[in-house]
N, C-alpha and C positions, 0 to 999 in steps of 0.2 A: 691186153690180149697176149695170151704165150702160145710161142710157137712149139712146133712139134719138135721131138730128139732126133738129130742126126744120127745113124747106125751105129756111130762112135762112143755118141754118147748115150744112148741104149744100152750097147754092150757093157760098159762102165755100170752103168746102171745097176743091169739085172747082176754083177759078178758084186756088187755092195748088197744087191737089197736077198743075195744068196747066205749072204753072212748073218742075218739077223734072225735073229730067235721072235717068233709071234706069241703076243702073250696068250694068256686062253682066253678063248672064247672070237680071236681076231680072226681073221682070215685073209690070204694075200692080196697084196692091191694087184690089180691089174697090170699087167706090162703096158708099156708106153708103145704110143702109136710111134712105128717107123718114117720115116721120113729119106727117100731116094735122093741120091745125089741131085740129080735135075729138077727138082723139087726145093732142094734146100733153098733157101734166102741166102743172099750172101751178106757174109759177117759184116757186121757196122761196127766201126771203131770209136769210141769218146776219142773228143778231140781233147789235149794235153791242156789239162788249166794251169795257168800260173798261179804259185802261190802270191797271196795279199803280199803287196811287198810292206816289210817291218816299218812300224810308226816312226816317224823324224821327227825329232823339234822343230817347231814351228821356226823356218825362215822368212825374214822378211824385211824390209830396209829399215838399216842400224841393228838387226836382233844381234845379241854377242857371237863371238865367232866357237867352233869347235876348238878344246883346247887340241895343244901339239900334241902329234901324237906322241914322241918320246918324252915329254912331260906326263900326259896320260899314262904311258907303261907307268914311268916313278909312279905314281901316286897307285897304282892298281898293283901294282905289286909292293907298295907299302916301304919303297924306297924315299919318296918323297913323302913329309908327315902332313896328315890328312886332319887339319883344324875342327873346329866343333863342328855340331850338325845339331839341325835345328828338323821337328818332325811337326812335318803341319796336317798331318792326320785330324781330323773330327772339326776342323777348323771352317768357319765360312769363308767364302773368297776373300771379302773386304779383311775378315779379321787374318787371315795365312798373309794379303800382300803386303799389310802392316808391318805385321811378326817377321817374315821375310828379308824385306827393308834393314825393321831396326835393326834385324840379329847380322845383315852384309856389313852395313856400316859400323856397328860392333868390332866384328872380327878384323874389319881393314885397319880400325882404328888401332886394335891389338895386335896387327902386326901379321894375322895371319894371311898365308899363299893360297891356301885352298879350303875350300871349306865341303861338306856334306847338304842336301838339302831334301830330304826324305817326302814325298807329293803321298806316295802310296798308290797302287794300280788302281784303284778303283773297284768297283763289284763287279763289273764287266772288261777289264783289264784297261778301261780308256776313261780316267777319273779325270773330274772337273780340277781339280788342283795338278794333277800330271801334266794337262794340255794349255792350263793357264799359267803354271810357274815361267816358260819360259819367254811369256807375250810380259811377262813381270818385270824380269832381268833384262828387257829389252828399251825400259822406259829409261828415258833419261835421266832419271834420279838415281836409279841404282845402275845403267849402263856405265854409266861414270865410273863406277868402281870393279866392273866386271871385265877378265880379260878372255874367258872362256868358259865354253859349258859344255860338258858332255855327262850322256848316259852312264849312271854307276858300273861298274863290275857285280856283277853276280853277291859277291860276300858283304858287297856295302850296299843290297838292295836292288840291284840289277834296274830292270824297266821304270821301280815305283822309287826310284831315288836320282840328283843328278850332283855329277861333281862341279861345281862352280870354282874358279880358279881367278883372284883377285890381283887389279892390279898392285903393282909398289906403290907408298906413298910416297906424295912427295913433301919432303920437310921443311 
């Protein structure tokens, strides 16, 4: 249902539709019905929505913790050296948790501090290997060797990649 124009916005109106050239053969529309103050409806305001708040990794008892955050500057500003990265793109679950696995226990065994681990957004920004990497790193096989996880920075992948940060061995 639309309501009528208030005088205000009539006025506005008719001083726009003053400016327009008719093509041929058109003829002008009509002016809009007026609407009196005591008349008018009173304005109704949308109420303020929140935005969705940003996706977190999954917590949950044992999941790894968030690395520090002044370890996380190093490594996102490329102070701290950022170990291999492993891209589980096109992969199925079972076969990414595998791949996963081996390539952690790899890199721990070779010594590296942090590693990459590329999930990819998915086709709707919330992909089945984004929201299951981190229920992954929370199992006891690979918790073992995990001392943190967070969201990549922007240049190593931002939302579809996470930095994982591994513990020391011990010798």
């Amino acid at each position: 249902m639309r309501r009528p124009l208030r005088p205000e916005e009539a006025n506005l109106w008719a001083r726009v539709a003053a400016t327009v050239r008719l093509a041929p053969g058109r003829e002008a529309p009509k002016p809009p019905k007026l609407v009196t103050p005591d008349e008018a409806a009173p304005i109704q305001r949308t109420a303020h929505v929140k935005p969705a708040p940003r996706p977190q990794l999954h917590r949950h008892h044992g999941a790894p913790d968030a690395i520090e955050p002044r370890r996380l500057r190093r490594i996102t500003r490329e102070r701290e050296e950022l170990g291999p990265r492993i891209d589980l793109h096109g992969m199925t679950q079972d076969r990414a948790r595998v791949a996963l696995e081996a390539f952690l226990r790899r890199a721990s065994e070779d010594g590296w501090r942090a590693v990459l681990v590329i999930t990819g957004k998915g086709t709707s920004g919330d992909g089945v290997l984004r929201r299951r990497a981190p229920d992954w790193l929370a199992e006891p096989a690979i918790r073992a060797l995990v001392a943190g996880v967070s969201e990549a920075h922007r240049r190593h992948g931002g939302k579809g990649a996470l930095y994982v940060t591994l513990k020391r061995r011990s010798e």
